[in-house]
N, C-alpha and C positions, 0 to 999 in steps of 0.2 A: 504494500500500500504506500500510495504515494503520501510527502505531508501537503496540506491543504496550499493551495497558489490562492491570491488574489491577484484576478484579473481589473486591468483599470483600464474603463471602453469609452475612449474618446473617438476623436477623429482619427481618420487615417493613417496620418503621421506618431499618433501616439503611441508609448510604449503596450506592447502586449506582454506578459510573461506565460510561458507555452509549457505544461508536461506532456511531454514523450516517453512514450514506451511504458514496459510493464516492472515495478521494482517487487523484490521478493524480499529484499531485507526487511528485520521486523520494524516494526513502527516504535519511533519515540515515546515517550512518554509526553501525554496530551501540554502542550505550550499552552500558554496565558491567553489572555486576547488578545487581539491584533490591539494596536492603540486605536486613540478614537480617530485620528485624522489618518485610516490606513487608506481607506479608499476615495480619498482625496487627491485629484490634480490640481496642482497650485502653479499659476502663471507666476513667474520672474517678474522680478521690481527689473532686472536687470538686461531686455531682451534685447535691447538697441545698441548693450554695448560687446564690441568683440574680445575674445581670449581665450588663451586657451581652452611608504608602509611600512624577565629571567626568562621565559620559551617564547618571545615574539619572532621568531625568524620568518629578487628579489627579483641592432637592429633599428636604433633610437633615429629617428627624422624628425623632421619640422614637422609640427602639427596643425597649424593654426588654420593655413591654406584650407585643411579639410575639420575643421574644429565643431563643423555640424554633424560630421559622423563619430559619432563618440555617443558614450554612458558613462557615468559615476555612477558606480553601485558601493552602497554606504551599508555596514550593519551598525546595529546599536547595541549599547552596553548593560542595560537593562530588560530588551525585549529581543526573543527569537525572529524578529523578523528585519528582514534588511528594506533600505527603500533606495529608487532609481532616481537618476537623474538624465534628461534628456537634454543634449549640449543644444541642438539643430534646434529647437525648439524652448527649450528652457522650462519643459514642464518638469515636475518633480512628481512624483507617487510615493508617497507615503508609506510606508508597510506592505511596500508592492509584495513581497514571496515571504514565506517562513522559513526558517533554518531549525538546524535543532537544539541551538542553545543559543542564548544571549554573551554577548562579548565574541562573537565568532570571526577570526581573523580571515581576510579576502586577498584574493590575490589575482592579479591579471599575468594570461603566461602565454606562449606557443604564438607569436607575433600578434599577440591583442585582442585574439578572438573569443579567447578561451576563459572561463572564469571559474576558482578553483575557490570553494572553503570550505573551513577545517573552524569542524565545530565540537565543544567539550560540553558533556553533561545534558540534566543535572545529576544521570548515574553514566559509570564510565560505560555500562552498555548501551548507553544511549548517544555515544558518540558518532562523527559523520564529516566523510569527506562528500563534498558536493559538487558535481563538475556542471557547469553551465556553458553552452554556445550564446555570446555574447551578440552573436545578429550582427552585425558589421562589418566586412570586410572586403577585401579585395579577388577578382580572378582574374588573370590572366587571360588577355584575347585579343591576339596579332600584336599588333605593334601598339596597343593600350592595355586599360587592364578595365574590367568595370567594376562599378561599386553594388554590392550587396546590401542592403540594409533590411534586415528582418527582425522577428522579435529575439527576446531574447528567452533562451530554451533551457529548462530543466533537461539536462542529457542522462544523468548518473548521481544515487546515494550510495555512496559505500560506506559499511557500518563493520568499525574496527576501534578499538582501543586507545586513547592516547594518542592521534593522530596531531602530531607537534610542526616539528621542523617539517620546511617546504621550501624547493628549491627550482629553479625553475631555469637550465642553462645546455648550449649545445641539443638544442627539437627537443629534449625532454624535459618534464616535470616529476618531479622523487618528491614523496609524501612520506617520511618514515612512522608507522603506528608502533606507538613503544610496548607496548602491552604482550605483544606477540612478536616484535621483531619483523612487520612487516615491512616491505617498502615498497611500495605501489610506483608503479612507475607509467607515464600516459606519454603518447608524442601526437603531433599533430596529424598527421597523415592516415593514420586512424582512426583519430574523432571524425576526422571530416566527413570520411567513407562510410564508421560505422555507427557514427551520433548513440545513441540510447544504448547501439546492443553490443558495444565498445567494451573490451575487457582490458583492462592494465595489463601489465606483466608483473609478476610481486618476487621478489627475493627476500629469502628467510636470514635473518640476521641475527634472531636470537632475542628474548626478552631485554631489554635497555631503553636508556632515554639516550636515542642516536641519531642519525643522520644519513643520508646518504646525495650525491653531486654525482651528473653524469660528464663524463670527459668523451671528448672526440671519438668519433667512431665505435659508439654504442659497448663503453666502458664505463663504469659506474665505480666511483668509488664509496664502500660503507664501513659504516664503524663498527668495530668490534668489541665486545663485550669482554668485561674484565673475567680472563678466565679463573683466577685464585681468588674472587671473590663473586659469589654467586649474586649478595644482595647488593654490591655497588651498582649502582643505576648509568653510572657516567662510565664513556668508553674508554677503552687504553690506547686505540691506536685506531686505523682506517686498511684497508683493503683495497683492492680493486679488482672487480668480477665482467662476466660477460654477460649477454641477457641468457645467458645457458644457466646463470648464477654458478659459473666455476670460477675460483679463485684461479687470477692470472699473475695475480700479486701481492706478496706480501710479508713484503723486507718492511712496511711500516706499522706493521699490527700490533707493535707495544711502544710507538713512539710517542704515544701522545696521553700520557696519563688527565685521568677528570678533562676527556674532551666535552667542551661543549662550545657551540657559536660555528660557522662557517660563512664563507662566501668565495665570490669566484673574481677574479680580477687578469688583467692579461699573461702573469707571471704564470699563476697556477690559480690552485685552490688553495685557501688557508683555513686553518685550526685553530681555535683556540685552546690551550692545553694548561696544566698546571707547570709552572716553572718556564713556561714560552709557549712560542707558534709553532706549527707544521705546515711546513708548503709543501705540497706535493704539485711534480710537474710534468706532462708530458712531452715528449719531441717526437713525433712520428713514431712508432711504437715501442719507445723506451722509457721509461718510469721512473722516476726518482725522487726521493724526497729530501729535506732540508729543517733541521731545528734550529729554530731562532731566538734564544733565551731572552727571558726578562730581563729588561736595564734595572742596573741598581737603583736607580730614583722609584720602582715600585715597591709598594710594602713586600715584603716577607711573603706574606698569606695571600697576594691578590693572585688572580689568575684572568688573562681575558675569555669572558665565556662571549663575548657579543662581537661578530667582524661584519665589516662591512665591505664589499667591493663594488664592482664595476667593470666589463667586461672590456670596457677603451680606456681604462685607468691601469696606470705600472706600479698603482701600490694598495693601502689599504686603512684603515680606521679599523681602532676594536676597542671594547668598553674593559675595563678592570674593573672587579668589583674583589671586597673581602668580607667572610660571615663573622657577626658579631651575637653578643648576644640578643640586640633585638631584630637579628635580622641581616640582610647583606646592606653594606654601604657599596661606593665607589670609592675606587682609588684613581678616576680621572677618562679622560677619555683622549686614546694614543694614534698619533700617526704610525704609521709603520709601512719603512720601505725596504722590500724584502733585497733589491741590489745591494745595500750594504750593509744589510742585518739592523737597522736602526730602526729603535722608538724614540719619538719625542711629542710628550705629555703636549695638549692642546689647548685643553682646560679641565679643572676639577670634577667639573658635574656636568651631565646632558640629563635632558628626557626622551629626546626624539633627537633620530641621525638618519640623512640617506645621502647618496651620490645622486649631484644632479644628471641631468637629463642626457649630456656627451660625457659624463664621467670627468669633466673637468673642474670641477668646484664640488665641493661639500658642505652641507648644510643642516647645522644642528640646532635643535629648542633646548632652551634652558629655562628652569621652572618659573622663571617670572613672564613666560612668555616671546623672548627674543630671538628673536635667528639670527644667529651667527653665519659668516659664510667664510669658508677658506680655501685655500690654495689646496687641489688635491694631488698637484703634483710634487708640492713643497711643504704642504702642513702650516704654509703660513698665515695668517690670518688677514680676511679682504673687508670686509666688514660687515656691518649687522644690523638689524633694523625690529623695533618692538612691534608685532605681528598680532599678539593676542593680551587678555588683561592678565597682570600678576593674579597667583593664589588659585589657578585652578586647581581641582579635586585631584581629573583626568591630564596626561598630555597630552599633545593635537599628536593625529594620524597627517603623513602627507606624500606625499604623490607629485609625479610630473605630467601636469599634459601640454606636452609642444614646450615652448619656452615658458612656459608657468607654471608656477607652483599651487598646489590645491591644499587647504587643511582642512582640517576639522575642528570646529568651536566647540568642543562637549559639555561646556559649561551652558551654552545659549539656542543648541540644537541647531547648527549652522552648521555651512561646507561654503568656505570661502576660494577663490581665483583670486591669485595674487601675482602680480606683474615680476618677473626678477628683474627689469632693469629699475622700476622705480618703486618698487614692493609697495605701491596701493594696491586695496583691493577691484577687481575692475567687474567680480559677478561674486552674487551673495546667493544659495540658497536655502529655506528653511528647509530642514529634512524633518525636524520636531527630537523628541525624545534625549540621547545620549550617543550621540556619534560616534563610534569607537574604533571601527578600519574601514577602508576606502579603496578601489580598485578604478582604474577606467579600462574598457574596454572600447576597442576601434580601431580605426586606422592612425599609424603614427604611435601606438601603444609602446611603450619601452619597460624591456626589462632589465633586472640589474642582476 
């Protein structure tokens, strides 16, 4: 059984959200109500003006040219249901589809078309990876290409355990579910063809809270579970398999004690590990990897569990944090360039980090609201601009569409466009409720 869609029936142009096909997985546990403005289409204040994501674990072109083919799809922090945003037209729907829990993080993957989330609770058998056709895109025909624009399609619930880390690099998407050691893996070429009756390919990696990144030519690397310690959760090292799931390699399968955090950037893949990083690298079929120890400027006890890359970026960002006893603090948040094995601390505290839109600038929230921007090839700092009010609860969610920056107001139920050259805001929309992650799908969609 499927979970309930609402449908929102305007004109023509308006969003429709579509189930397809027949699902067998069992059914959640019955969600709340939808809020009261679910089945509401709300016109933009904003339609005359143009413009243009501890476990939160991201092709790029100008977008703006085509800025009417787009979606912002938005979940919320208190209610299982997500709401849409229409660029072309600036409607918003409210509580457009259900999910299976509140706070469900989103993700846009496989050139923008595709739309992935990973939802927990409120028991862990009620967990759910969710794949959506995002209705937008591109085909190919002679010397053009034309535009698609459909609704947007419930394709696939897959009901698995702890469905955490998501990655989304080289045609594939890896979903690792910790509970069982899954790693669901999806590519584009197959949703296309086979929508609804689409099966992943899964490799068993063993109970853990893990990961897995696909590398060039349908090689996956996953993590591995600490074998001298059954109940450690965190991995000791990484692998890399084939979709046969035969291990091809693995000279790095205890290099990385308490991994946690990855991302992909031009160099390789990186690790965050206890006592440093792991890059692992490919060159045409040969594999290697590389430890990069902690600078003595971080505590003792930190370890970076958060990276950040950038597939047109030569280096990397990752958070340090250490546990206390109320809890984990930060011990800063680090450039790091894996050419000459260097961290250099950026600043103290973040709430929110991503690489922009070419991988050339980085761009972090810090709890009063500000965005900083820096140098992503140098770590050095460009400058910053106060975005949102000091003291919120949540921090913002944010996203690149085209050359703009998107957040989220969780404080005020808002999804802001915000200009990078003069960081006003240039489109507001209300979405209602507690905004919590944000995906676009379309053309022009970039992943990281």
């Amino acid at each position: 059984m499927r979970f309930p869609i609402v449908l929102a029936a305007t004109l023509a142009a308006a969003l429709l959200v579509v189930a397809c096909g027949d699902d067998s997985s069992p059914e959640p546990a019955p969600a709340t109500e939808a809020p009261a403005a679910a089945r509401e289409v709300v016109e933009d204040d904003h339609a005359d003006e143009d413009g243009h994501a501890e476990d939160d674990h991201a092709d790029d072109d100008h977008m703006v040219a085509h800025a009417e083919a787009g979606r912002i799809i938005v979940t919320d922090a208190a209610s299982p249901y997500a709401s849409v945003i229409e660029l072309g037209s600036d409607l918003v729907v409210q509580g457009a589809f259900e999910v299976a829990a509140p706070s469900a993080r989103i993700y846009s993957a496989l050139g923008g078309r595709y739309v992935f989330v990973l939802a927990r609770g409120p028991e862990d058998a009620d967990d759910r990876i969710h794949v959506f056709d995002g209705g937008i895109y591109s085909v190919p025909h002679g010397d053009h290409e034309d535009l698609v624009t459909g609704p947007l399609t419930r394709l696939l619930d897959i009901a698995d355990e702890l469905p955490i880390h998501f990655t989304s690099v080289n045609g594939w998407v890896a979903v690792f579910a910790d509970s069982h050691g899954h790693v669901f893996l999806f590519e584009e070429e197959g949703l296309a063809s086979s929508g609804d009756s689409y099966e992943p390919r899964v490799l068993e990696a063993g109970p853990h809270h893990g990961t897995a990144v696909a590398l060039a030519g349908d090689r996956f690397i996953v993590s591995t579970k600490n074998p001298d310690n059954a109940e450690d959760p965190l991995p000791v090292g990484v692998e890399v398999r084939d979709l046969n799931d035969n291990v091809i390699y693995d000279a790095s399968n205890r290099s990385c004690p308490g991994l946690h955090g990855e991302a992909h950037s031009a160099p390789g893949v990186l690790f965050g590990c206890t006592g440093g990083v792991l890059l692992l690298q490919q060159e045409g079929d040969a594999l290697s990897y590389t430890f990069i120890q902690n600078p003595e400027e971080m505590l003792e006890n930190a370890r970076v569990g958060t990276v950040f890359g950038h597939g047109e970026a030569s280096t990397f960002f990752g958070t340090a944090s250490y546990r206390t006893e109320q809890g984990w603090g930060q011990d800063g948040l680090w450039f790091i360039d894996p050419a000459n094995g260097a961290f250099t601390r950026v600043m103290d505290e973040s709430s929110t980090a991503s690489f922009g839109p070419h991988g050339e600038r980085f761009f972090v929230f810090t709890a009063d609201g500000v965005l900083h921007v820096y140098d992503a090839g140098t770590g050095e700092f460009v400058t910053k601009a106060a975005l949102l009010a000091p003291g919120a609860e949540r921090p913002p969610a944010m996203i690149f569409v085209g050359e703009d920056l998107v957040i989220t107001d969780p404080a005020n139920g808002l999804v802001k466009r915000v200009s990078l050259d003069t960081f006003s805001t240039i489109d507001e929309w209300e979405v209602g409720g507690t905004p919590a992650s944000l995906a676009f799908v379309g053309l022009g969609a970039a992943g990281h």
